[in-house]
PASEBA-1860 file (N, C-alpha, C; in nm, 3 decimals):
! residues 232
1> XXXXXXXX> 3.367/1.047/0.342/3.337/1.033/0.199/3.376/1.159/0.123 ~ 3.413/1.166/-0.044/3.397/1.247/-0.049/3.289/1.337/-0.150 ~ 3.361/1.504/-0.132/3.165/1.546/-0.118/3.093/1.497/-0.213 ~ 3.117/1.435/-0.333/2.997/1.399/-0.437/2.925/1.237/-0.400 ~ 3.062/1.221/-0.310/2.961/1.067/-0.301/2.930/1.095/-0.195 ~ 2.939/1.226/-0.122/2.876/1.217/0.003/2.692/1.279/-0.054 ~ 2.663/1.365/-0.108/2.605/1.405/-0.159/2.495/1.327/-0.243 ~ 2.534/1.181/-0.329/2.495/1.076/-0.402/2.418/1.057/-0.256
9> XXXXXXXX> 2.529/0.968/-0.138/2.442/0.954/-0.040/2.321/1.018/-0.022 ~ 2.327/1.128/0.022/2.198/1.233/0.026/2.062/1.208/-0.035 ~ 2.125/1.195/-0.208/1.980/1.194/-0.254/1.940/1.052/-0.222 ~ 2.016/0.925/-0.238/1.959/0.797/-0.227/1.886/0.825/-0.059 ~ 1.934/0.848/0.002/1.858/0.844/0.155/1.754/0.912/0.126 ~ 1.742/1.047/0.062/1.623/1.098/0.010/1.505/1.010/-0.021 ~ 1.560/0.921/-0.136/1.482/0.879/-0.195/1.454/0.788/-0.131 ~ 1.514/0.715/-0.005/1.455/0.572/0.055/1.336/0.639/0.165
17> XXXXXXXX> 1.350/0.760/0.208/1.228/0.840/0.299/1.374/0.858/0.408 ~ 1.420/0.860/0.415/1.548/0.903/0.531/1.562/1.057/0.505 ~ 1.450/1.130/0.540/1.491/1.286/0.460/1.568/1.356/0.593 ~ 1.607/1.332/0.731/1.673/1.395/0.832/1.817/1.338/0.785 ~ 1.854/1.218/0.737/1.955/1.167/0.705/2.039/1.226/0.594 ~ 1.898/1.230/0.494/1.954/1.310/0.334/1.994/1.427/0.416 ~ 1.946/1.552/0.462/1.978/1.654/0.520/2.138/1.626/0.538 ~ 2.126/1.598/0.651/2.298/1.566/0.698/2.358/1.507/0.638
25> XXXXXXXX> 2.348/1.439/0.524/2.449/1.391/0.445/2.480/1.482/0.335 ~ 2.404/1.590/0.317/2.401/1.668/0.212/2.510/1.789/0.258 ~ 2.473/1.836/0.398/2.524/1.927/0.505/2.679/1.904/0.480 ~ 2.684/1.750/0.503/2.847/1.750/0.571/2.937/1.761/0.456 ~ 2.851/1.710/0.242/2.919/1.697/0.167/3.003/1.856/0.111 ~ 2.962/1.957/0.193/2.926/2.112/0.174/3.038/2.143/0.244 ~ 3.051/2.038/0.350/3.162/2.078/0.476/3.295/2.157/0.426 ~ 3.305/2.101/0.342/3.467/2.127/0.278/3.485/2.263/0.207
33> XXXXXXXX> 3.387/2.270/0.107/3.382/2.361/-0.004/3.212/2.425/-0.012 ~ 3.203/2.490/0.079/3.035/2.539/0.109/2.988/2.608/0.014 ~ 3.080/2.670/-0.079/2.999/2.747/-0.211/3.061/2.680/-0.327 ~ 3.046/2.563/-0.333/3.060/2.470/-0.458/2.954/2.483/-0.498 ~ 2.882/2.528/-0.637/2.748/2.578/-0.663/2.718/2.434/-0.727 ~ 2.755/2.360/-0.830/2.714/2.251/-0.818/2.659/2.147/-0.726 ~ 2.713/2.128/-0.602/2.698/2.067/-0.520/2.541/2.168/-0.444 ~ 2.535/2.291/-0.394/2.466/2.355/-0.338/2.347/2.359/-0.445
41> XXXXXXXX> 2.317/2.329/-0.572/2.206/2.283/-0.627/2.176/2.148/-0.591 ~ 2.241/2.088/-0.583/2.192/1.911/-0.591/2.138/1.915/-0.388 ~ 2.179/2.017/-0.301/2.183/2.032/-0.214/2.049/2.072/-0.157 ~ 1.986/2.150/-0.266/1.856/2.229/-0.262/1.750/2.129/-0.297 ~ 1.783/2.086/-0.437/1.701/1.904/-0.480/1.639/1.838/-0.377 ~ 1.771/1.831/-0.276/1.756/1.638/-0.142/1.636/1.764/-0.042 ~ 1.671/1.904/-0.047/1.569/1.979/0.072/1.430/1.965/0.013 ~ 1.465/2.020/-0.096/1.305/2.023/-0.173/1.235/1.924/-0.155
49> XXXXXXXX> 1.291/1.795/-0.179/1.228/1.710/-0.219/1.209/1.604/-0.046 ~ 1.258/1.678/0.023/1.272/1.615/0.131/1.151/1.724/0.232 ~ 1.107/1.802/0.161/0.984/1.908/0.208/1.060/1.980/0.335 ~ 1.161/2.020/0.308/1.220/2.063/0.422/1.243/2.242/0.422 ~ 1.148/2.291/0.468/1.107/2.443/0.394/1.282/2.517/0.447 ~ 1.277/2.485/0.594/1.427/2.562/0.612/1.601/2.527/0.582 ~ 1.575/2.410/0.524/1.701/2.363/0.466/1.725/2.426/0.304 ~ 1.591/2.452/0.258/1.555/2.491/0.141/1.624/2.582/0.078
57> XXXXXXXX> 1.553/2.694/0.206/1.570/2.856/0.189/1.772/2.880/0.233 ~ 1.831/2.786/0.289/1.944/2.770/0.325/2.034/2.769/0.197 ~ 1.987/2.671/0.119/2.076/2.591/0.019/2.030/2.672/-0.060 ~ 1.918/2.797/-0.114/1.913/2.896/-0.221/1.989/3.010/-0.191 ~ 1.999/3.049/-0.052/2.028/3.179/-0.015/2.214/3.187/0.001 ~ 2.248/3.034/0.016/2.389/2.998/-0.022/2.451/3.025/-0.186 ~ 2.334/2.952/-0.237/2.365/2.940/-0.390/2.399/3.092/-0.444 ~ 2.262/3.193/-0.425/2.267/3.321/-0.402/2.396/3.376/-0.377
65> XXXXXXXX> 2.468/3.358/-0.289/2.574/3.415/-0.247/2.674/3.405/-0.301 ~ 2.672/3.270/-0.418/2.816/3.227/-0.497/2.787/3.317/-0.624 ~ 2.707/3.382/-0.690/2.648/3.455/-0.787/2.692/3.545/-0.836 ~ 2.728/3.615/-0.921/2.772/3.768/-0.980/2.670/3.857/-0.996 ~ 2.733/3.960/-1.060/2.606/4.052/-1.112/2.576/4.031/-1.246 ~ 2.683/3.983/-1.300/2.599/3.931/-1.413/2.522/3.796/-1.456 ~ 2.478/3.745/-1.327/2.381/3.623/-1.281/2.261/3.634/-1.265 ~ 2.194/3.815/-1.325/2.055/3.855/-1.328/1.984/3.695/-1.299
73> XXXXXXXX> 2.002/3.646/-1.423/1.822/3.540/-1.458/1.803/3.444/-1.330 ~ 1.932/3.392/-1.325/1.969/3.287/-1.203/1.937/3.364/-1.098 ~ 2.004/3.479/-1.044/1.959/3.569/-0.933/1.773/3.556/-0.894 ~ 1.746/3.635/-1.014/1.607/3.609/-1.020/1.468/3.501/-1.004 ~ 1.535/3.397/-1.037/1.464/3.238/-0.982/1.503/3.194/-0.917 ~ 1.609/3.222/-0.794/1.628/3.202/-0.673/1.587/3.278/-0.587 ~ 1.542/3.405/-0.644/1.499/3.490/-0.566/1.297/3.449/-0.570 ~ 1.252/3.430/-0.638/1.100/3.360/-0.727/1.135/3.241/-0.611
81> XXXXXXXX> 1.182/3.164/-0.645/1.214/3.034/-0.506/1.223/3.074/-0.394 ~ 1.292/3.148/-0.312/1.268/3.172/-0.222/1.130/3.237/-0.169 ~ 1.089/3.303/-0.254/0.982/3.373/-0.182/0.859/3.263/-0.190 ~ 0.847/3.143/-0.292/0.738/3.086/-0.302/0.783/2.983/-0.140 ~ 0.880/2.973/-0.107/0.885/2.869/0.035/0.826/2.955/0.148 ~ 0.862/3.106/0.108/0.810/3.208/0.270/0.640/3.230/0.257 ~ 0.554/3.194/0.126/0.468/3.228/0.096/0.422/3.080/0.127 ~ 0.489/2.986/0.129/0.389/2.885/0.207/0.370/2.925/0.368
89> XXXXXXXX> 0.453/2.963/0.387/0.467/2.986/0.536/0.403/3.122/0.559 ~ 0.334/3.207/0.470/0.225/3.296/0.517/0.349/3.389/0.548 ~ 0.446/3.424/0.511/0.590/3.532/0.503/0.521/3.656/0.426 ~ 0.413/3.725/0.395/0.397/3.741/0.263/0.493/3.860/0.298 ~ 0.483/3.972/0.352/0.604/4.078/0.406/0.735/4.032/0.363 ~ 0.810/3.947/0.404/0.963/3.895/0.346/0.932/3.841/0.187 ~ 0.830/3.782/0.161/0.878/3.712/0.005/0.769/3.824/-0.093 ~ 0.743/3.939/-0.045/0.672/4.070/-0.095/0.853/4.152/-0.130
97> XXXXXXXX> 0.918/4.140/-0.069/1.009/4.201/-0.089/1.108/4.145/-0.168 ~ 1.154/3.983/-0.153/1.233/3.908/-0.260/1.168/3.931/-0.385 ~ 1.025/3.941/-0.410/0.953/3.925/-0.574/0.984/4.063/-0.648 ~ 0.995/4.157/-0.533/1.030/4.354/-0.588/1.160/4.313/-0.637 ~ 1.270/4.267/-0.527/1.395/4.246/-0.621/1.395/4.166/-0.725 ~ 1.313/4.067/-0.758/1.297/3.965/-0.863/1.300/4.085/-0.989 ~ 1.179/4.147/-0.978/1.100/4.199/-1.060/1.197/4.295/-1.118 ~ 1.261/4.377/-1.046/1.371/4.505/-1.072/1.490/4.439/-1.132
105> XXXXXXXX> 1.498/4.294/-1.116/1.624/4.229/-1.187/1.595/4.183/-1.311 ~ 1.488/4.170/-1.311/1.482/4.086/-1.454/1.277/4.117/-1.487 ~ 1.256/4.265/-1.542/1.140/4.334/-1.555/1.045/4.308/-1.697 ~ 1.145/4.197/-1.804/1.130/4.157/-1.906/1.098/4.017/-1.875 ~ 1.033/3.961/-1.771/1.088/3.825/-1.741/0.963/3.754/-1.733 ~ 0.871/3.698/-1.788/0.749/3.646/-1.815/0.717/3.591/-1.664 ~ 0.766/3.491/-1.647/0.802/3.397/-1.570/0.807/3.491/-1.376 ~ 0.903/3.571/-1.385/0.924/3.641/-1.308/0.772/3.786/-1.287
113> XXXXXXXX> 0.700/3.791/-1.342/0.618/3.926/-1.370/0.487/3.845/-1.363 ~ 0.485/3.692/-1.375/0.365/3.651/-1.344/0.353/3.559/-1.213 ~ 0.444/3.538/-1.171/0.466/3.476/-1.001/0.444/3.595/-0.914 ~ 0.498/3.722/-0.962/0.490/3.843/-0.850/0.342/3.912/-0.857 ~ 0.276/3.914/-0.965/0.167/3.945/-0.998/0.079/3.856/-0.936 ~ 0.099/3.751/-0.932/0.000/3.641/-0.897/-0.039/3.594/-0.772 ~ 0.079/3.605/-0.694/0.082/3.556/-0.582/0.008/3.696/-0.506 ~ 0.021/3.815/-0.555/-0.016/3.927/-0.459/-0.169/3.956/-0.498
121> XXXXXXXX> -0.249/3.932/-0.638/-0.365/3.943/-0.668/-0.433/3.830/-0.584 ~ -0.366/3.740/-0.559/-0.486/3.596/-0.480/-0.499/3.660/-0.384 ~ -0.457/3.745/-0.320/-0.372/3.790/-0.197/-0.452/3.901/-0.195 ~ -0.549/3.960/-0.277/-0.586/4.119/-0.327/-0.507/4.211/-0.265 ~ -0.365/4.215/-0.319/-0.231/4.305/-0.245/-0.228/4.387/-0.405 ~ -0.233/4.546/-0.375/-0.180/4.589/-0.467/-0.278/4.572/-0.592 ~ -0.397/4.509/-0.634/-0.454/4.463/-0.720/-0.420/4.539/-0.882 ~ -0.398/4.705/-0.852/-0.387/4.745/-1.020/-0.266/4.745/-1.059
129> XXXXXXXX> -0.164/4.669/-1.009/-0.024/4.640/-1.028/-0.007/4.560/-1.027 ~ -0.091/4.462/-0.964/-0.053/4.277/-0.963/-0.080/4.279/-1.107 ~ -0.243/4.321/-1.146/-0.322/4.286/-1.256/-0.211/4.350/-1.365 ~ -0.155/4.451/-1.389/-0.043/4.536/-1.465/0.059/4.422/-1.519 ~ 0.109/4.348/-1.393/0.266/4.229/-1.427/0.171/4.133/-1.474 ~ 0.077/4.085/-1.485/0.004/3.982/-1.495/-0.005/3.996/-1.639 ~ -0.105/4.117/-1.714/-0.092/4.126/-1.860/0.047/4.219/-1.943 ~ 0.114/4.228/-1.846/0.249/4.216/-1.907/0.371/4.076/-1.956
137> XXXXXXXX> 0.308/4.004/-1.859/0.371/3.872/-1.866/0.315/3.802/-1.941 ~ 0.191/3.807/-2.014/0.115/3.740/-2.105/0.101/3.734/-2.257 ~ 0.153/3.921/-2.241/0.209/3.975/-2.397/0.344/3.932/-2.361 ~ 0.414/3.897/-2.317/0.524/3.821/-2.351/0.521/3.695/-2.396 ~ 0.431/3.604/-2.309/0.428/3.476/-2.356/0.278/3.414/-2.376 ~ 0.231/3.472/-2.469/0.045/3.462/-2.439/0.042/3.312/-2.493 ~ 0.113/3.228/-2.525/0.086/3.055/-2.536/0.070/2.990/-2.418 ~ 0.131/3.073/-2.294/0.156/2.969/-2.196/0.057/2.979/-2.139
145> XXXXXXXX> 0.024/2.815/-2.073/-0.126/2.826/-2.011/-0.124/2.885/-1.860 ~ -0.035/2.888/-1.838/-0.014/2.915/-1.683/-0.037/3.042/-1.668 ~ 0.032/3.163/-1.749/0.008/3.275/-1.734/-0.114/3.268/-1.815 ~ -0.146/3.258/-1.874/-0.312/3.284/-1.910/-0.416/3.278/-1.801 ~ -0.430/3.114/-1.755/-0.515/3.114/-1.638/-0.469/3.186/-1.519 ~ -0.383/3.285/-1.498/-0.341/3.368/-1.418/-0.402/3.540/-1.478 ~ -0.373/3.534/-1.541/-0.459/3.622/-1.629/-0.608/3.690/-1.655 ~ -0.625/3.548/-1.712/-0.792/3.552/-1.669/-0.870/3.495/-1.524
153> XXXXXXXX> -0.765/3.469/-1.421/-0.866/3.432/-1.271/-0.829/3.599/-1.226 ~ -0.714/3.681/-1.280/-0.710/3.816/-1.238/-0.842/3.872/-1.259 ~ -0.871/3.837/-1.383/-0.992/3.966/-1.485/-1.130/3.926/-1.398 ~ -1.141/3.753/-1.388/-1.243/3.700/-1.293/-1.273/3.751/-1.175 ~ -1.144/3.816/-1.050/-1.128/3.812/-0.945/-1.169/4.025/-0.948 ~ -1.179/4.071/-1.026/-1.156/4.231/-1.059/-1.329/4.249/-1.147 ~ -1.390/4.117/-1.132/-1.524/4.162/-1.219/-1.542/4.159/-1.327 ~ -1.434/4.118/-1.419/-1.415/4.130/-1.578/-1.433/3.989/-1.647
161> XXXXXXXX> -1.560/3.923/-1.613/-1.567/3.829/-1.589/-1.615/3.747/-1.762 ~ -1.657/3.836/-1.834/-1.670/3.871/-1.999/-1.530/3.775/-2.036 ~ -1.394/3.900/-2.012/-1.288/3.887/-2.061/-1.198/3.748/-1.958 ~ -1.269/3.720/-1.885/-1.151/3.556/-1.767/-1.225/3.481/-1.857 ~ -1.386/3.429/-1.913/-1.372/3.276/-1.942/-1.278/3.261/-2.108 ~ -1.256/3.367/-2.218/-1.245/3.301/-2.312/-1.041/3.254/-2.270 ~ -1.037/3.357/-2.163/-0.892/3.291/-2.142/-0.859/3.200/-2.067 ~ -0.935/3.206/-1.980/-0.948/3.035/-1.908/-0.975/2.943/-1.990
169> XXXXXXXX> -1.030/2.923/-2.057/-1.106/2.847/-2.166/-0.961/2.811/-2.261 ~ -0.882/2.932/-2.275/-0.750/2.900/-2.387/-0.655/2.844/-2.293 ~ -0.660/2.878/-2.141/-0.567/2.796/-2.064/-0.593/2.646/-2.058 ~ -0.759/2.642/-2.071/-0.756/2.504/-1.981/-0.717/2.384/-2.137 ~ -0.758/2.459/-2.231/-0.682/2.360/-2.342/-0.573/2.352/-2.364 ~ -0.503/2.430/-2.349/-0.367/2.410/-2.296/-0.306/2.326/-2.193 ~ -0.327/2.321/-2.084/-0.347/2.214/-2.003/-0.427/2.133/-1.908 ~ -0.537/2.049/-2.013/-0.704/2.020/-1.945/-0.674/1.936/-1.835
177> XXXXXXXX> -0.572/1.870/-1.750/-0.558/1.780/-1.704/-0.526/1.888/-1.566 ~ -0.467/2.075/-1.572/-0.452/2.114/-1.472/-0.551/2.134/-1.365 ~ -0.581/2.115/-1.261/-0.714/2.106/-1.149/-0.759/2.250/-1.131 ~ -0.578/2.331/-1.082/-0.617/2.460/-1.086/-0.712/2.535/-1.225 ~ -0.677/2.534/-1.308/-0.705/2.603/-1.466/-0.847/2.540/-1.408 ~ -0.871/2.400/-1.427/-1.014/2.361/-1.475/-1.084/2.423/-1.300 ~ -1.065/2.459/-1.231/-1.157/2.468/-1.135/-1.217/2.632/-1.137 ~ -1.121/2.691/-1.209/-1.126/2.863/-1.205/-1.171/2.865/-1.346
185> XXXXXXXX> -1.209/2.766/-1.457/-1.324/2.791/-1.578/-1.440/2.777/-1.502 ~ -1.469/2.632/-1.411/-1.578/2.647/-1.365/-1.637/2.735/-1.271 ~ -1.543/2.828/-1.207/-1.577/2.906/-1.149/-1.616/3.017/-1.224 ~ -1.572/3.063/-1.361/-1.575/3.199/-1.421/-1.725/3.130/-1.483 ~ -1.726/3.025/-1.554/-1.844/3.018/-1.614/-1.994/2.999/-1.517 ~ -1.975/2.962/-1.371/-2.107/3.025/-1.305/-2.143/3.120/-1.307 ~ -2.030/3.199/-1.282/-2.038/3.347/-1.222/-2.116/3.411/-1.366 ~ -2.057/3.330/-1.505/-2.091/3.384/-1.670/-2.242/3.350/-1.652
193> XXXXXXXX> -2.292/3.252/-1.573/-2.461/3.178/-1.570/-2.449/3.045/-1.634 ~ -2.336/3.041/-1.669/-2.377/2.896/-1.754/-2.318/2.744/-1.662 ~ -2.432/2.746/-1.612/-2.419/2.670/-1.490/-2.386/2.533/-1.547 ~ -2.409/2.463/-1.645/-2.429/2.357/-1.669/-2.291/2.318/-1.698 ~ -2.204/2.411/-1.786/-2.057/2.407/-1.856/-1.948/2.426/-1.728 ~ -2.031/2.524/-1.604/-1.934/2.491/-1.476/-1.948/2.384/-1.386 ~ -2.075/2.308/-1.380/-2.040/2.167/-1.337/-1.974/2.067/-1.403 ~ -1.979/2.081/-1.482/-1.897/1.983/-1.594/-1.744/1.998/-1.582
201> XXXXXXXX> -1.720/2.163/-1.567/-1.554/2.162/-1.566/-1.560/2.116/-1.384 ~ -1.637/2.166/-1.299/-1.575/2.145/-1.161/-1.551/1.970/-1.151 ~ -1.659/1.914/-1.172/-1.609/1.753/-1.218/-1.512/1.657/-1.290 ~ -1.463/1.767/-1.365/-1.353/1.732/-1.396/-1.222/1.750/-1.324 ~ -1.241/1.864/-1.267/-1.098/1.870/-1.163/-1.116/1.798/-1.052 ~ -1.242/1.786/-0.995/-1.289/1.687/-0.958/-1.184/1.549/-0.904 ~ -1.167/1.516/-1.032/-1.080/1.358/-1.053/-0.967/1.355/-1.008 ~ -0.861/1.528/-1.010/-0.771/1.514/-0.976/-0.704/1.585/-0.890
209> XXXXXXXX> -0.824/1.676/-0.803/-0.765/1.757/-0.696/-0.743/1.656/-0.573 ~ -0.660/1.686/-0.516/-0.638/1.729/-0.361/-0.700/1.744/-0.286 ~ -0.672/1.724/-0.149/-0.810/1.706/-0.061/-0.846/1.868/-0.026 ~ -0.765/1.986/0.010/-0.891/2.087/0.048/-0.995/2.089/-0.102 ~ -0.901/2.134/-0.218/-0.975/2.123/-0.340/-1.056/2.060/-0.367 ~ -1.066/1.917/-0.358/-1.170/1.806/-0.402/-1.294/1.860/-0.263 ~ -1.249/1.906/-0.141/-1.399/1.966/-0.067/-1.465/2.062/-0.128 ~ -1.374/2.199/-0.164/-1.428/2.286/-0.217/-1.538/2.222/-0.318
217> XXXXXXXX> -1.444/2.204/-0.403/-1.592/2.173/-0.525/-1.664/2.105/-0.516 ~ -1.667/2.017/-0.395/-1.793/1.887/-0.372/-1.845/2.009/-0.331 ~ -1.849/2.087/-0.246/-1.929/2.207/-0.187/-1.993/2.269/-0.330 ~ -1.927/2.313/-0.441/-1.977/2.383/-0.545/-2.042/2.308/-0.625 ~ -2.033/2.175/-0.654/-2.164/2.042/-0.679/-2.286/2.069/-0.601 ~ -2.236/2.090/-0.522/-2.395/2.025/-0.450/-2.480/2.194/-0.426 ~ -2.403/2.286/-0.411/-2.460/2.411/-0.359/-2.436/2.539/-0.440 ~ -2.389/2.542/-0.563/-2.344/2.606/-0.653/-2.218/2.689/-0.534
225> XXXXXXXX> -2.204/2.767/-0.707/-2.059/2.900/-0.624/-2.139/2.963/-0.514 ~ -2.014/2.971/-0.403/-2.043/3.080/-0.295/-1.939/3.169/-0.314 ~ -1.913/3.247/-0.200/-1.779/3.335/-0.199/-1.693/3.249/-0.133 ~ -1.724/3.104/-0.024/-1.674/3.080/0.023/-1.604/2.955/0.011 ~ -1.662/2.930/-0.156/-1.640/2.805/-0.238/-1.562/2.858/-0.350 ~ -1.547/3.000/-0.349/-1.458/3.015/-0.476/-1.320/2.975/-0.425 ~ -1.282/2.971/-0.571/-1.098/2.919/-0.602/-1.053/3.024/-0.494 ~ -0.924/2.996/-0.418/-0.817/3.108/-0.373/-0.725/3.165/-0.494
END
């Protein structure tokens, strides 16, 4: 075939659950022209979506390689991608080091300054530097809810627990439907005493977490916050 309809293949097998198939059909459409960057995105898509952590890191670290130097931003969210696949995998050492180059490439980068911040404060790595990229990334983009509730679960997680609910509170209206946001108001507002306003939010995420999540907070229903019921 050739590579685009080999590639088409790919995602449709993807999408029928054939994800060892999508793989190799994606593989062989590459055969010819391996740093066709078009193709090596749509390549990364069939991995992603095929949960395939090491085909993943393959098809970014390829893409990577077709790149210039003046490919900062792109550089930089492939580099943010890669490290979030090694950070499932408990890499934190290797994707501690992709987020430094992230960060040194693109130091203006909201986006970039609150993934590196974030991932290392859950982590309590570094805490007065995580917390540093964290409200740096916020005076860049203080609308977004994501860096907000990153923001304020920092100030939560550091004792500043005054200054996490009114920004949790601006995250979670921003996006009330997120599980994360709403589970880390109800966590800031126990810790605030106002027990009544954190069962209410934990019930609400409640509806739409995930199974470790939906345990946690049945645990924080029934037995209030522990240390061992708080958010990660």
């Amino acid at each position: 075939l050739p590579p685009v309809l080999a590639m088409r293949r790919a995602e449709l097998l993807g999408a029928a659950g054939d994800h060892g198939g999508a793989i190799a059909s994606a593989e062989a459409a590459l055969a010819e022209n391996p740093s066709d960057r078009a193709l090596l995105i749509r390549f990364a898509d069939v991995a992603r979506q095929s949960d395939d952590r090491a085909a993943t890191l393959r098809a970014y670290r390829r893409l990577g390689a077709t790149l210039e130097e003046g490919d900062a931003e792109l550089q930089g969210m492939l580099l943010i991608a890669e490290a979030e696949i090694l950070l499932q995998d408990d890499a934190w050492d290797a994707a501690a080091r992709l987020m430094e180059r992230a960060v040194a490439l693109r130091p203006d980068d909201a986006m970039v300054l609150n993934f590196a911040g974030y991932s290392a404060i859950e982590r309590r790595k570094d805490v007065p530097r995580s917390l540093a990229r964290i409200e740096a990334a916020w005076k860049l983009e203080p609308q977004n809810a994501s860096i907000t509730d990153s923001l304020g679960w920092a100030y939560f997680l550091t004792g500043r627990v005054g200054e996490a609910v009114p920004l949790l509170e601006q995250a979670e209206r921003g996006e009330p439907g997120n599980a994360v946001i709403v589970e880390h108001l109800g966590d800031a507002y126990w810790q605030a005493g106002r027990h009544f306003q954190a069962r209410y939010a934990w019930r609400a995420a409640a509806l739409v977490a995930e199974t470790d999540m939906a345990t946690r907070i049945a645990a924080k229903l029934r037995d209030g916050l522990t240390p061992a019921t708080t958010a990660p």
